[in-house]
C-alpha positions in Angstrom: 41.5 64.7 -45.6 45.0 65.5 -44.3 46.2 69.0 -44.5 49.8 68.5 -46.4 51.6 71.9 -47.9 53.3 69.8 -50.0 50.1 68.1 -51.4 48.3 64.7 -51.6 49.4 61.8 -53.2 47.0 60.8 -55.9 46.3 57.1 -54.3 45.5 59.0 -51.1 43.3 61.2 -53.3 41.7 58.7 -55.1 41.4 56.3 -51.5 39.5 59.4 -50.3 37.2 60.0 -53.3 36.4 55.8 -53.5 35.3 55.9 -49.6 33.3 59.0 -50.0 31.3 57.4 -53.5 31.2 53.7 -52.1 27.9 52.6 -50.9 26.2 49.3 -49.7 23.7 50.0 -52.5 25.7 51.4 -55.3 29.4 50.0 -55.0 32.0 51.1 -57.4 35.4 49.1 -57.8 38.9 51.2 -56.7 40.2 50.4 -59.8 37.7 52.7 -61.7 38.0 55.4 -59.1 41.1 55.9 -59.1 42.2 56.1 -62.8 39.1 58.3 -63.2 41.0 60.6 -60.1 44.5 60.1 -62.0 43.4 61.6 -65.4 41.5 64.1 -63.6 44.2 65.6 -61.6 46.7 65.0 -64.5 44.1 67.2 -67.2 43.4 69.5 -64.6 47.0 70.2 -63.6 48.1 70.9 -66.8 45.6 73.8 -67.3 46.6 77.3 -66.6 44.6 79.1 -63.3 43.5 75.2 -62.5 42.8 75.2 -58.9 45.2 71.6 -58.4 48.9 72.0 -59.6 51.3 69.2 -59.3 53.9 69.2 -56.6 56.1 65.8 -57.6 55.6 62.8 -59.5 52.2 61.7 -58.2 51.4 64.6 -55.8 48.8 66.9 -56.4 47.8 70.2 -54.2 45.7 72.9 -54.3 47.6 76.1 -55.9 48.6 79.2 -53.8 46.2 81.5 -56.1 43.7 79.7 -55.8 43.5 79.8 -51.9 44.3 83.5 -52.0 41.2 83.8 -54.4 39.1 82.0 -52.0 40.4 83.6 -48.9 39.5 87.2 -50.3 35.9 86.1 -51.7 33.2 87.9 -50.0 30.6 86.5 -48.2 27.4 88.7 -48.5 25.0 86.5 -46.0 24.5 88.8 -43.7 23.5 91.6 -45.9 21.1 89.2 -48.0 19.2 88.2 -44.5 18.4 92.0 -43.7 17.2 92.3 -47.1 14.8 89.3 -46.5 14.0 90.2 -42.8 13.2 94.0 -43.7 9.5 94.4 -45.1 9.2 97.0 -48.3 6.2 99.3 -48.1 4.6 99.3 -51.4 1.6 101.1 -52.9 -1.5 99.1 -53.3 -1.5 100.2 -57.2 1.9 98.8 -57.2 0.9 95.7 -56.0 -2.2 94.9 -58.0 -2.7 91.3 -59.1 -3.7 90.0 -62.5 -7.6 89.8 -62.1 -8.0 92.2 -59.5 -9.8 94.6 -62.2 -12.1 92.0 -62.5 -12.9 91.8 -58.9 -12.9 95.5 -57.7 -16.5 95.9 -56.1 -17.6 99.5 -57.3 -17.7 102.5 -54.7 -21.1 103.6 -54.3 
């Protein structure tokens, strides 16, 4: 897709989403596509903190808050893979199983 400040068209938009939905095995006619695109950018444009706002008749972009909200989310990846890449000692009453009392062979 193109990278427009001023925002899409909603025939580009809805050219776009038919391409990307159209297969050789499940075809879907452009006609269905894009009203379903139209009333979804016109419901979602009229909602408040909606991601899409309208620019002009027909154009659609995404809003300034919500690429500020994405730019400042936080990406934790890093800190989840040393979590999973760093082993935790445990005790071995901590890690009992279900039937291990059932199993435990008897000291003698």
């Amino acid at each position: 897709m193109q990278n427009n400040p001023q925002g899409m068209s909603a025939k580009e938009i809805a050219r776009y989403v038919y391409n990307v939905h159209n297969t050789l095995f499940h075809p879907v006619s452009f006609d269905e596509v894009s009203h379903s695109v139209i009333s979804y950018l016109a419901n979602s444009s009229r909602r408040k903190n909606s991601p899409i706002e309208k620019t002009l008749r027909g154009v659609y972009c995404l809003s300034e808050q919500y690429l500020r909200e994405q730019t400042m989310m936080l990406d934790f990846t890093e800190e989840l893979q040393l979590q999973v890449d760093t082993p935790v000692a445990a005790d071995k009453e901590s890690c009992k199983g279900l039937f291990d009392d059932f199993f435990e062979i008897p000291s003698v």
